[in-house]
TORPAMAR-140757 format. One record per atom (N, C-alpha, C, O): residue in one letter; atom name; x, y, z. Coordinates in Angstrom, 3 decimals. Each point is the difference from the previous one (the first is absolute). Example, Ala and Ser with C-alpha at 12.3 -4.5 7.8 and 13.67 -1.06 7.14 Angstrom:
residues 2
ATOM, lodo, papa, xx, yy, zz
ATOM, A, N, 13.190, -5.690, 7.800
ATOM, A, CA, -0.890, 1.190, 0.000
ATOM, A, C, 0.900, 1.200, 0.000
ATOM, A, O, 1.036, -0.019, 0.665
ATOM, S, N, -1.386, 1.069, -1.385
ATOM, S, CA, 0.820, 1.190, 0.060
ATOM, S, C, -0.770, 1.090, 0.730
ATOM, S, O, 0.509, 1.108, 0.169
END
This chain:
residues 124
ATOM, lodo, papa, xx, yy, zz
ATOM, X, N, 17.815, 9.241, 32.445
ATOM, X, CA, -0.962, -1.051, -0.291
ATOM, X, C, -0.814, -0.328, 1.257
ATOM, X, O, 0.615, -0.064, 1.064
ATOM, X, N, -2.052, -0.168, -1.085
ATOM, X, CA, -0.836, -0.464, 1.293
ATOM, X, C, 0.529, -1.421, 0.205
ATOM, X, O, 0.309, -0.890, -0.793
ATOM, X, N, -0.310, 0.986, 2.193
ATOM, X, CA, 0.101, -1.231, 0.638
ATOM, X, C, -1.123, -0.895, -0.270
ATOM, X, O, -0.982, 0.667, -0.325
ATOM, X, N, 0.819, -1.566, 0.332
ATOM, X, CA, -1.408, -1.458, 0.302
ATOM, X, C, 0.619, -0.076, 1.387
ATOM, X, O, 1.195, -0.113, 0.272
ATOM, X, N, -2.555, 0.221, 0.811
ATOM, X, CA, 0.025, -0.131, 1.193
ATOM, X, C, -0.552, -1.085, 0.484
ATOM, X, O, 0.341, -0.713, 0.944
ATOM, X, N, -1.511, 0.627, -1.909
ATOM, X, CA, -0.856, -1.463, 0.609
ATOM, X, C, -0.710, -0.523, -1.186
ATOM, X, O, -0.804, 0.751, -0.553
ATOM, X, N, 1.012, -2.039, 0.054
ATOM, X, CA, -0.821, -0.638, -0.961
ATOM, X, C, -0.394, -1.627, 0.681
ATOM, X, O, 0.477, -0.811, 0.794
ATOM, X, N, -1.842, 0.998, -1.826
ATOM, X, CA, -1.078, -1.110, 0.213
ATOM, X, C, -0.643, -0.294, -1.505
ATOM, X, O, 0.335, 0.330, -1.137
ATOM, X, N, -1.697, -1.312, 1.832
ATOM, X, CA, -1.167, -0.034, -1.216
ATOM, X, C, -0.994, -0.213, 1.125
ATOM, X, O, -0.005, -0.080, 1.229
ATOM, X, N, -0.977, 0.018, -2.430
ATOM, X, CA, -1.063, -0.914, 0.799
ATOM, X, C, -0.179, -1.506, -0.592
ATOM, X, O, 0.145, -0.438, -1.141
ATOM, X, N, -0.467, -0.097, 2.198
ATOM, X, CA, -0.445, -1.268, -0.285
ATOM, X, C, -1.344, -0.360, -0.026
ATOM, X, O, -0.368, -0.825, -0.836
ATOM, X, N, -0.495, 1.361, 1.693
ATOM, X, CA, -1.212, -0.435, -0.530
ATOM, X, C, -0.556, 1.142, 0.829
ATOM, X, O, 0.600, 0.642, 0.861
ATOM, X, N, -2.348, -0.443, -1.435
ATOM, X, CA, -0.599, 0.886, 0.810
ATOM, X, C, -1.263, -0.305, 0.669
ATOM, X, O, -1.068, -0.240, -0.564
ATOM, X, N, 1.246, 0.265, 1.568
ATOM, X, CA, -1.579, -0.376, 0.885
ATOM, X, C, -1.147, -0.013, -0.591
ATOM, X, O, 0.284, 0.468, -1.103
ATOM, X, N, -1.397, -0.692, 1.096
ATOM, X, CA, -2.046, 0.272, -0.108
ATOM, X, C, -0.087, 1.244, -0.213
ATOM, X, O, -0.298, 0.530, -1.070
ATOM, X, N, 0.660, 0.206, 2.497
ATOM, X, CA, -0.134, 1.244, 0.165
ATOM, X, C, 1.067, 0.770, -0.386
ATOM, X, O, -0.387, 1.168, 0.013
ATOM, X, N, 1.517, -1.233, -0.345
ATOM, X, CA, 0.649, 0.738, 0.343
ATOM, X, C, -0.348, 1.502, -0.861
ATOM, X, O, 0.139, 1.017, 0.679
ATOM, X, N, -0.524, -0.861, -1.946
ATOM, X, CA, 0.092, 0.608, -0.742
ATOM, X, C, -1.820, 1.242, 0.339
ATOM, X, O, -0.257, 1.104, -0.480
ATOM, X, N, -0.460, -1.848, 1.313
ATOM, X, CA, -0.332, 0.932, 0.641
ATOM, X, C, 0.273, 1.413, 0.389
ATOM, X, O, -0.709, 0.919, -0.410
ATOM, X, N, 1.480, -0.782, 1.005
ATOM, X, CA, 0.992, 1.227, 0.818
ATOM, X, C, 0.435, 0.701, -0.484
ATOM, X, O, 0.412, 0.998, 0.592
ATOM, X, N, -0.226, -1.224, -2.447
ATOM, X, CA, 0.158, 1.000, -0.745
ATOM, X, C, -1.495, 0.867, -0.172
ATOM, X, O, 0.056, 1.116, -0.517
ATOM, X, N, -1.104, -1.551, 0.872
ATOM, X, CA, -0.880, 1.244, 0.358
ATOM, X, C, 0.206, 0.953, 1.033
ATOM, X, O, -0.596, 1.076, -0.055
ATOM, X, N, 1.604, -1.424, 1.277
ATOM, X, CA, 0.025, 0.853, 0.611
ATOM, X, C, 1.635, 0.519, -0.435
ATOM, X, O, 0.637, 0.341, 0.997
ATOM, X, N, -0.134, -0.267, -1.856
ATOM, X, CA, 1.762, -0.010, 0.103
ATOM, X, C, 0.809, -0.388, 0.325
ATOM, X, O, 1.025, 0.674, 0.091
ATOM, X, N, -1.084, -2.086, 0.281
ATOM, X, CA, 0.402, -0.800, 0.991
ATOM, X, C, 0.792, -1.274, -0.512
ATOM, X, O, -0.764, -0.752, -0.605
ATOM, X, N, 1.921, 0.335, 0.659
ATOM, X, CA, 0.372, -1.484, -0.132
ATOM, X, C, 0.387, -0.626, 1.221
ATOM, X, O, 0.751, 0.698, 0.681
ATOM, X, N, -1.054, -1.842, -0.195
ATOM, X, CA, 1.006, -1.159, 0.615
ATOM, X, C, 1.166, -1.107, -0.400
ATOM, X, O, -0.208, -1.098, -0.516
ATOM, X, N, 1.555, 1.697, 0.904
ATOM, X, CA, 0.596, -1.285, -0.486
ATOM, X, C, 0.328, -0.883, 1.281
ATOM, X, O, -0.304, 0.477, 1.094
ATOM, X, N, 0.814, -1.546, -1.141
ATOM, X, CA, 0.018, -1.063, 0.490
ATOM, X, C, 0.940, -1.054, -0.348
ATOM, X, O, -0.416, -0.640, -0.966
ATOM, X, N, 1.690, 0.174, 1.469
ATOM, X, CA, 0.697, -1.187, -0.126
ATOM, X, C, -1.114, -0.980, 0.568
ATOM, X, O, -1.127, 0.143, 0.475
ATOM, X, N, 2.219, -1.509, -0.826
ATOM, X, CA, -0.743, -1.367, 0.046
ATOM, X, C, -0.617, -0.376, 1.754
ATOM, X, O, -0.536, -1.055, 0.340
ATOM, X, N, 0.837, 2.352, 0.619
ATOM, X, CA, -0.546, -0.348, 1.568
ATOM, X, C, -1.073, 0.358, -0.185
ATOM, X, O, -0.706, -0.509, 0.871
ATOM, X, N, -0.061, 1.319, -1.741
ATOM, X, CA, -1.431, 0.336, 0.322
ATOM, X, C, -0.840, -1.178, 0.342
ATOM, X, O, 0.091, -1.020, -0.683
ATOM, X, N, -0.829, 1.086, 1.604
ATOM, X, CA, -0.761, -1.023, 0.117
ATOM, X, C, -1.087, 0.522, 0.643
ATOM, X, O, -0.133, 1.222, -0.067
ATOM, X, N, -0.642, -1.832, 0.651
ATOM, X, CA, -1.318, 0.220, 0.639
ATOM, X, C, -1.141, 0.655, -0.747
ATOM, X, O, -0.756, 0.640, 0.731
ATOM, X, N, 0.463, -0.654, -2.001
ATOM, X, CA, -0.809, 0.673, -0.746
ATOM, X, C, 1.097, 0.929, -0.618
ATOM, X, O, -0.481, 0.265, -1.101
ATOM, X, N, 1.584, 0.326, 1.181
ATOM, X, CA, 0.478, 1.514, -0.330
ATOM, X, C, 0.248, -0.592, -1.737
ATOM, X, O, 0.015, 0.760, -0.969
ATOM, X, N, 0.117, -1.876, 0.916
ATOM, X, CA, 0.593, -0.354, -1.104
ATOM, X, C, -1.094, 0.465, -0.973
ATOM, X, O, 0.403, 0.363, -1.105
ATOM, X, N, -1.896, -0.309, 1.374
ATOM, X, CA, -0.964, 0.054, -1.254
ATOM, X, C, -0.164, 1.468, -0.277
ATOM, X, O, -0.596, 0.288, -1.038
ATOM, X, N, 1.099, 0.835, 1.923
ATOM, X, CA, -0.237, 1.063, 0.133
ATOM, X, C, 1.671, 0.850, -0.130
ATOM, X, O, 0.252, 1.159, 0.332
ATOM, X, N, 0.805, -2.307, -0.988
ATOM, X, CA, 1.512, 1.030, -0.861
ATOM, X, C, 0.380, -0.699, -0.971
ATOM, X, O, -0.491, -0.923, -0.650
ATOM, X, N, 1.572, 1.570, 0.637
ATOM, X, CA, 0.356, -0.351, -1.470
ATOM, X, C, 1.246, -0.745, 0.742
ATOM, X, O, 0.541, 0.586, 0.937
ATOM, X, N, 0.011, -2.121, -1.423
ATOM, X, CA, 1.024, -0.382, 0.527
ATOM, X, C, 1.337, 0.017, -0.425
ATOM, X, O, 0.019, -0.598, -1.076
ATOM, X, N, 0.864, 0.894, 1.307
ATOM, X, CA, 1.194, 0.406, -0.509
ATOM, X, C, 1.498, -0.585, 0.951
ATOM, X, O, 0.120, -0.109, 1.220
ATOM, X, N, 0.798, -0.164, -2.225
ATOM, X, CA, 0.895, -0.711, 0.765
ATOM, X, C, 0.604, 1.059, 0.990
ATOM, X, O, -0.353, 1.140, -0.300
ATOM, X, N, 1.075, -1.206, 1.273
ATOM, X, CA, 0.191, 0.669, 1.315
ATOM, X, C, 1.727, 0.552, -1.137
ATOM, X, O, 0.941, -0.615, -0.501
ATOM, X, N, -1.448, 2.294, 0.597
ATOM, X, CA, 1.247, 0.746, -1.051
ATOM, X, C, 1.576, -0.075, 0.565
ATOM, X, O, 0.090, 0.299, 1.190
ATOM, X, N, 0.864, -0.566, -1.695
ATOM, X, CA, 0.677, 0.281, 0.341
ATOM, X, C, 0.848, 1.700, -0.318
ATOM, X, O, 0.373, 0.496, -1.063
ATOM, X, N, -0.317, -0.055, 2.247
ATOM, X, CA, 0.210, 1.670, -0.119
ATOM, X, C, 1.635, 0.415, 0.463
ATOM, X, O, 0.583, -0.379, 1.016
ATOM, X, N, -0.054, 1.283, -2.108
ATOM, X, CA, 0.824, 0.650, 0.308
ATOM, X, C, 0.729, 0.844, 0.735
ATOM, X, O, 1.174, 0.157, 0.337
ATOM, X, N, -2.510, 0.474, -0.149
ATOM, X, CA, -0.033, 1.656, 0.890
ATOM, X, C, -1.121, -0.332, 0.531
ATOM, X, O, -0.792, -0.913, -0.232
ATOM, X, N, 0.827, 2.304, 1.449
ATOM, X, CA, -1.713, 0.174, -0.165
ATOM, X, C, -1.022, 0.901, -0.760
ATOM, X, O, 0.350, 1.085, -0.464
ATOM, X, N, -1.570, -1.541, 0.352
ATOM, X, CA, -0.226, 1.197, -0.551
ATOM, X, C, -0.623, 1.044, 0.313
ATOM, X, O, -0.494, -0.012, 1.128
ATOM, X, N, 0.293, 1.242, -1.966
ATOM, X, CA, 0.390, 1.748, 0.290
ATOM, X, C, -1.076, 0.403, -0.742
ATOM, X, O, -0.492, -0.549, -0.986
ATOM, X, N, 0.110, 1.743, 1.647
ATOM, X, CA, -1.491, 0.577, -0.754
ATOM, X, C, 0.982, 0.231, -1.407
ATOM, X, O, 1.144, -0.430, -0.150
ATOM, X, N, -1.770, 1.061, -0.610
ATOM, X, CA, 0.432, -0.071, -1.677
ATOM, X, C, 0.832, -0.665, -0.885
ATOM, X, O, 0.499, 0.359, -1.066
ATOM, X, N, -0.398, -2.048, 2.096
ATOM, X, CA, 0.636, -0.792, -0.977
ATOM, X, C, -1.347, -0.115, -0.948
ATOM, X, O, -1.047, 0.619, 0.190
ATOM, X, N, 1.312, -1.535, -1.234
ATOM, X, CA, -0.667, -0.282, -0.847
ATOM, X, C, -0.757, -1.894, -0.404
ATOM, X, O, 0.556, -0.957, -0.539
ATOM, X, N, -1.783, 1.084, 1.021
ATOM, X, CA, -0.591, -1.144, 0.266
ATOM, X, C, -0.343, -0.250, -1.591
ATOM, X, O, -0.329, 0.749, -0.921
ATOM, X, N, 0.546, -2.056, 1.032
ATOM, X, CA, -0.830, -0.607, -1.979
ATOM, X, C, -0.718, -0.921, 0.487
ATOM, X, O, 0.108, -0.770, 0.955
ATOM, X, N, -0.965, 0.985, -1.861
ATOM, X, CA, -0.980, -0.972, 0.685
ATOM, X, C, -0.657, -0.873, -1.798
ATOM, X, O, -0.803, 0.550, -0.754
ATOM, X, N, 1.463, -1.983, 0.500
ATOM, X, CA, -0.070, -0.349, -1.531
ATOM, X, C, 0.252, 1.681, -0.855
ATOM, X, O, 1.058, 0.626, 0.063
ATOM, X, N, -2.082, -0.243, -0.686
ATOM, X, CA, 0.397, 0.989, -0.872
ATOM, X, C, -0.043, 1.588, 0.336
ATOM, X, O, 0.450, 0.996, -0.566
ATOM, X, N, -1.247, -1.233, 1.823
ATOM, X, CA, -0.363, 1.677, 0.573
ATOM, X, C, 1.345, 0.303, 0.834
ATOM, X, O, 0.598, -0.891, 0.602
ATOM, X, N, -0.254, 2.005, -0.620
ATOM, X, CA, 1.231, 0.736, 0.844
ATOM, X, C, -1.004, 0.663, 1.060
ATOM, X, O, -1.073, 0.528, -0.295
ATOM, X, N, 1.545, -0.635, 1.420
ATOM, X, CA, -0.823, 1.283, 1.253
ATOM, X, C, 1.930, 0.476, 0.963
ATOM, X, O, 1.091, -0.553, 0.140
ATOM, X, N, -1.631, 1.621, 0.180
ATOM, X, CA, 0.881, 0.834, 1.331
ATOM, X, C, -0.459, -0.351, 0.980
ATOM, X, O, -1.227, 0.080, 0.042
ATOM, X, N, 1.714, -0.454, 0.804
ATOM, X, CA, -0.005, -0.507, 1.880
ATOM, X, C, 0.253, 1.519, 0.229
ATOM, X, O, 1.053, 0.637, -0.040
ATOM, X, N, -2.578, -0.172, 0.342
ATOM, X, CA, -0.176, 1.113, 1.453
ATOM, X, C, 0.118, -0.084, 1.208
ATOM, X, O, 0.168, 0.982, 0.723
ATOM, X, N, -0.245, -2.314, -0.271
ATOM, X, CA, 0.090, -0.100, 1.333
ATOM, X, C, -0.123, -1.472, 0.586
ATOM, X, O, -1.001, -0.698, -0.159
ATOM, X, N, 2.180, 0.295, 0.881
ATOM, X, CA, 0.514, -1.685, 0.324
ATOM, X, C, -0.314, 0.199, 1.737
ATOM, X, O, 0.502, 0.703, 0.878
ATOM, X, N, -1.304, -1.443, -0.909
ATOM, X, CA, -0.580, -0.400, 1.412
ATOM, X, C, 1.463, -0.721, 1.197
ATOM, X, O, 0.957, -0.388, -0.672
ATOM, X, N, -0.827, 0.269, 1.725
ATOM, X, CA, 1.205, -0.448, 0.760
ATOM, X, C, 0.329, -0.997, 0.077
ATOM, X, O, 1.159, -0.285, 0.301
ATOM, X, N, -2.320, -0.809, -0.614
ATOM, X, CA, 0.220, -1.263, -0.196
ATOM, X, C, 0.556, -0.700, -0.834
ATOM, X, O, 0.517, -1.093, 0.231
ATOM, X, N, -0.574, 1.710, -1.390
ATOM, X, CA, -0.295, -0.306, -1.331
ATOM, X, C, 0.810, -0.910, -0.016
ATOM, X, O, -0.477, -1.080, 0.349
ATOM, X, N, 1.906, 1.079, -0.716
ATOM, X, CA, 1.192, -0.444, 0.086
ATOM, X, C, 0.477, -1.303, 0.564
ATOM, X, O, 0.851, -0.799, -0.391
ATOM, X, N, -1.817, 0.825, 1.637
ATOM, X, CA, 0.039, -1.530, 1.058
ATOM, X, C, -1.082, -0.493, -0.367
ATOM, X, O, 0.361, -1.171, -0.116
ATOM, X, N, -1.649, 1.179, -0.214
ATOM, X, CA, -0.797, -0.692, -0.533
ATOM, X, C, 0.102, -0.132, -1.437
ATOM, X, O, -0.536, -1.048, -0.361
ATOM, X, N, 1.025, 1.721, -0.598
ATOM, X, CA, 0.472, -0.375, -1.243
ATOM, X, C, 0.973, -1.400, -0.140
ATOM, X, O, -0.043, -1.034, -0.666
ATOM, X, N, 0.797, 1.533, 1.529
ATOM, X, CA, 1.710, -0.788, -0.141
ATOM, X, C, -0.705, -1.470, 0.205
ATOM, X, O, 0.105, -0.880, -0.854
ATOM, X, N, -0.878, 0.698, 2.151
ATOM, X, CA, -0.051, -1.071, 0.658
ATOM, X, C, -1.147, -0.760, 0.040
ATOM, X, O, -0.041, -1.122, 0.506
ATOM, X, N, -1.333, 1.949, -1.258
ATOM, X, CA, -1.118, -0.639, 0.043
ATOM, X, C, -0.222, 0.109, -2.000
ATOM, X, O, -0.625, -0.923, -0.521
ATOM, X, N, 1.100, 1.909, -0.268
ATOM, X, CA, -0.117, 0.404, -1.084
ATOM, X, C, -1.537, 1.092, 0.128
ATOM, X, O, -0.817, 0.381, -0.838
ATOM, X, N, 0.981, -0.146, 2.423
ATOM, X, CA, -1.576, 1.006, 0.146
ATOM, X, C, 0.181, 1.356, -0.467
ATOM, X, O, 1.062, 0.527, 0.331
ATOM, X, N, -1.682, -0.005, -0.867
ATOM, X, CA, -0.573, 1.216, 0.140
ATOM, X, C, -0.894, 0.324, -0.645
ATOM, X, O, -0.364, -0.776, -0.884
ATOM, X, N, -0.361, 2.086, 1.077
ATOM, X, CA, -1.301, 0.672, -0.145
ATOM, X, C, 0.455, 1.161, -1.531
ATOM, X, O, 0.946, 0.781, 0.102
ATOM, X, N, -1.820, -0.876, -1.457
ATOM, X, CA, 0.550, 1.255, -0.876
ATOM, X, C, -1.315, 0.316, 0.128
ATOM, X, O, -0.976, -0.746, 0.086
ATOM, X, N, 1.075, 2.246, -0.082
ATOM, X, CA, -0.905, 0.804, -0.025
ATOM, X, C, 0.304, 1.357, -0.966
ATOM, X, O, 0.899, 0.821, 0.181
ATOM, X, N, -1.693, -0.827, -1.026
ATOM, X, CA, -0.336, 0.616, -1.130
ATOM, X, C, -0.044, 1.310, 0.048
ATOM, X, O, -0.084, 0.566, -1.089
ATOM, X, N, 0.121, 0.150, 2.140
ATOM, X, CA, -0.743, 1.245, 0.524
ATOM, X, C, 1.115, 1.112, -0.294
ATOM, X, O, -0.681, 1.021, -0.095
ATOM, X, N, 2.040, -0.646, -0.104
ATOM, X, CA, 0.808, 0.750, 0.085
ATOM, X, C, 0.828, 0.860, 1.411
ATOM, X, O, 0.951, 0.775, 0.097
ATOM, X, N, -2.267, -1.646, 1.195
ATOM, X, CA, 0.230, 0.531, 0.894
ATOM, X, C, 1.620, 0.453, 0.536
ATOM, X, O, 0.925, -0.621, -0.523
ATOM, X, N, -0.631, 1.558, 1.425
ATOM, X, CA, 1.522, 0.140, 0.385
ATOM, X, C, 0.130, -0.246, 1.586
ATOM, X, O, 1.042, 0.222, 0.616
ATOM, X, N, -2.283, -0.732, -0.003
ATOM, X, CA, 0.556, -1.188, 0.946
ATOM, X, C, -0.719, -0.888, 0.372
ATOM, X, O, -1.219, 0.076, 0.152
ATOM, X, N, 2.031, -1.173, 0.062
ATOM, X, CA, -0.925, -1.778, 0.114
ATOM, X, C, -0.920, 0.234, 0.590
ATOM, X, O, -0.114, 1.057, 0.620
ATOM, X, N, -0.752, -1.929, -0.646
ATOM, X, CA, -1.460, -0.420, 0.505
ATOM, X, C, 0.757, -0.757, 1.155
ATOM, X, O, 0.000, 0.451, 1.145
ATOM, X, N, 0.677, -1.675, -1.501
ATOM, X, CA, 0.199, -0.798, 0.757
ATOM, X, C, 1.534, -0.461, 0.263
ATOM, X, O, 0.827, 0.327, -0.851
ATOM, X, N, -0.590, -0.740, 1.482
ATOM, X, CA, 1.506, -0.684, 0.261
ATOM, X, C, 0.318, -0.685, -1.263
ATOM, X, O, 1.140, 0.187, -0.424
ATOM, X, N, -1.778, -0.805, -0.135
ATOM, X, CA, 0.395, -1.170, -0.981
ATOM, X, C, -0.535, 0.529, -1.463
ATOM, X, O, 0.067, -0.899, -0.838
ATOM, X, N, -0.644, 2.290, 0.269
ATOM, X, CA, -0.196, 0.664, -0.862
ATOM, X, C, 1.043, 0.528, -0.870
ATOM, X, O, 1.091, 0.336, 0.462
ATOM, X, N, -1.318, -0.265, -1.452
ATOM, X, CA, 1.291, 0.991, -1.187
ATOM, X, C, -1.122, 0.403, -0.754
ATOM, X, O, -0.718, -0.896, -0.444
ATOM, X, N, 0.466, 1.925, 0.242
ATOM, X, CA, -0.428, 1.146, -0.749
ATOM, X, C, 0.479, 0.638, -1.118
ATOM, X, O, 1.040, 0.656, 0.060
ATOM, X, N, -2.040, -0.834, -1.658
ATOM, X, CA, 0.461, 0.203, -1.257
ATOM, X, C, -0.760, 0.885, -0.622
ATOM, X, O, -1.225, 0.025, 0.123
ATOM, X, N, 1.973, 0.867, -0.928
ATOM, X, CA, -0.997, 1.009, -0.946
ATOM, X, C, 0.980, -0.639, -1.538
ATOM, X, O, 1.152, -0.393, -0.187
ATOM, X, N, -2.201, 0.555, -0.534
ATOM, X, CA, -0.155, -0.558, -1.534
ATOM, X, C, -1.056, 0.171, -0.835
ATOM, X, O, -1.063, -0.246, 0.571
ATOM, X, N, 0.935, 0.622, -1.876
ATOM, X, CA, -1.157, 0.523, -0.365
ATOM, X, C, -0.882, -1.244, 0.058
ATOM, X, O, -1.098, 0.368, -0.417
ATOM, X, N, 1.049, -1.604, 0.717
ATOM, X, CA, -0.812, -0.804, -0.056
ATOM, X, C, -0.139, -1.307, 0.832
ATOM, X, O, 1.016, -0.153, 0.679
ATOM, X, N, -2.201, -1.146, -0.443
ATOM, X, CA, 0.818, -0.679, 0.630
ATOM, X, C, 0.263, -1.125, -0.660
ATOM, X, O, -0.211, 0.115, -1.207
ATOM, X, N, 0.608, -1.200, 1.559
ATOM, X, CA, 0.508, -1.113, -0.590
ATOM, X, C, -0.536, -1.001, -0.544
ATOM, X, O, -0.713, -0.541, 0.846
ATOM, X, N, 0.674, -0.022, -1.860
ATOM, X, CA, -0.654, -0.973, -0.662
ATOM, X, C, 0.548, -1.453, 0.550
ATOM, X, O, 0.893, -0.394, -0.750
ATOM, X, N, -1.092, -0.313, 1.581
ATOM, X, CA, 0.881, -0.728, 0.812
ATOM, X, C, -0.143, -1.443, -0.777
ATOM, X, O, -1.099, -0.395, -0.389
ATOM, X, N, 2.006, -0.166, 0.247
ATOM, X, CA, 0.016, -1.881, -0.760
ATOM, X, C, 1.359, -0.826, 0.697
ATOM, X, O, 1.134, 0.465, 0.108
ATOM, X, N, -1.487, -1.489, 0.219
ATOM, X, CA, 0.679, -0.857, 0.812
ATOM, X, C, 1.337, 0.010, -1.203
ATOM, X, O, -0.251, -0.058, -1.204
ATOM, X, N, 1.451, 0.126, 1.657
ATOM, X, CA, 1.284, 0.185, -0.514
ATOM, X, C, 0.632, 1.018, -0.046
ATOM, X, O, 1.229, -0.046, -0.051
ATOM, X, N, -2.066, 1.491, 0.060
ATOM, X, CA, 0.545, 1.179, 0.190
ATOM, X, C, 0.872, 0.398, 0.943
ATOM, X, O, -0.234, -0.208, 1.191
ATOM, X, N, 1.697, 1.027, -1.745
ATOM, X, CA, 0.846, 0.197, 1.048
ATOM, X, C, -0.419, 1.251, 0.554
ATOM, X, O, -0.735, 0.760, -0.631
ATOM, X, N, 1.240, -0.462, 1.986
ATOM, X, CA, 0.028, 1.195, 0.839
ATOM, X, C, 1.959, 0.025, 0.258
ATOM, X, O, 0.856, -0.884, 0.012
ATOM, X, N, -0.842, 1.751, 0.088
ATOM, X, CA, 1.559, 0.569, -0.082
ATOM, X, C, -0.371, 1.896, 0.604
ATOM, X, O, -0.708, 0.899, -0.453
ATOM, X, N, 1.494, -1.007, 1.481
ATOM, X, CA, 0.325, 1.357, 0.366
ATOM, X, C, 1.369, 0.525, 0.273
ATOM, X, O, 0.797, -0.382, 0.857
ATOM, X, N, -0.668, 1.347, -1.764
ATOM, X, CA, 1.077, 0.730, -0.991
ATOM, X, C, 0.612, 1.151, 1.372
ATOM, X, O, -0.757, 0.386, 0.891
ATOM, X, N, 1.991, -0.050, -0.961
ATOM, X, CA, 0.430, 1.237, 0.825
ATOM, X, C, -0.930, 1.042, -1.426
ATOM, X, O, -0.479, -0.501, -1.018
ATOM, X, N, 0.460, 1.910, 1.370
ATOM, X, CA, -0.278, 1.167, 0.037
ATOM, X, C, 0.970, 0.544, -1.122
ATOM, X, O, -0.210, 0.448, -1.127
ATOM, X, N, 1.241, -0.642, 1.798
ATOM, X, CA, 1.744, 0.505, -0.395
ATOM, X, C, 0.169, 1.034, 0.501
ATOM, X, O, 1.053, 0.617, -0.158
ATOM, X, N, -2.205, -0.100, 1.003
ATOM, X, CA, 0.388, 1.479, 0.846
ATOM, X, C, 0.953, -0.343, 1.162
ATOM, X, O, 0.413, 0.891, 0.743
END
């Protein structure tokens, strides 16, 4: 059976945030965002995580499933502790950035304040 490594929702979503899906792009954000970041992610309670996570666990995102190609070094410490990180849409197989996780899925997400995110072990 897959593990649940990390679950959330969202709570609300910025002005902008939904922008960035023109470029493939999400921001999430626990309740520290501040200084403007808040109008430009999606806010989400700070996850509590099991493991860490591993390229081909399995990201949900409300109803879309994607594969994690590639988890940036940060991820993990700015997840845990800020609820930060960067999704990027692209399938790439290595981060852009420290604080990036990277998803392939045939599509992207239709995003609405309440939707859970949950990332699944692999079972590999």
């Amino acid at each position: 059976m897959n593990e649940i490594k990390c679950k959330t929702f969202v709570k609300s979503i910025g002005d902008e945030a939904l922008g960035f899906l023109d470029e493939k792009m999400l921001i999430l954000f626990g309740d520290m965002a501040g200084n403007g970041l808040e109008n430009y992610s999606m806010r989400i309670d700070i996850p509590k995580c099991s493991s860490n996570v591993s390229v081909n666990d399995i990201f949900i995102f409300g109803k879309e499933k994607y594969t994690i190609t590639a988890v940036g070094e940060k991820v993990m410490e700015t997840f845990m502790q800020l609820g930060h990180c960067t999704l990027r849409f692209d399938g790439a197989k290595e981060a852009a950035l420290p604080g990036s996780v990277h998803l392939l899925g045939k599509k992207l997400p239709e995003v609405s304040v309440g939707d859970s995110i949950m990332i699944i072990s692999s079972g590999r």
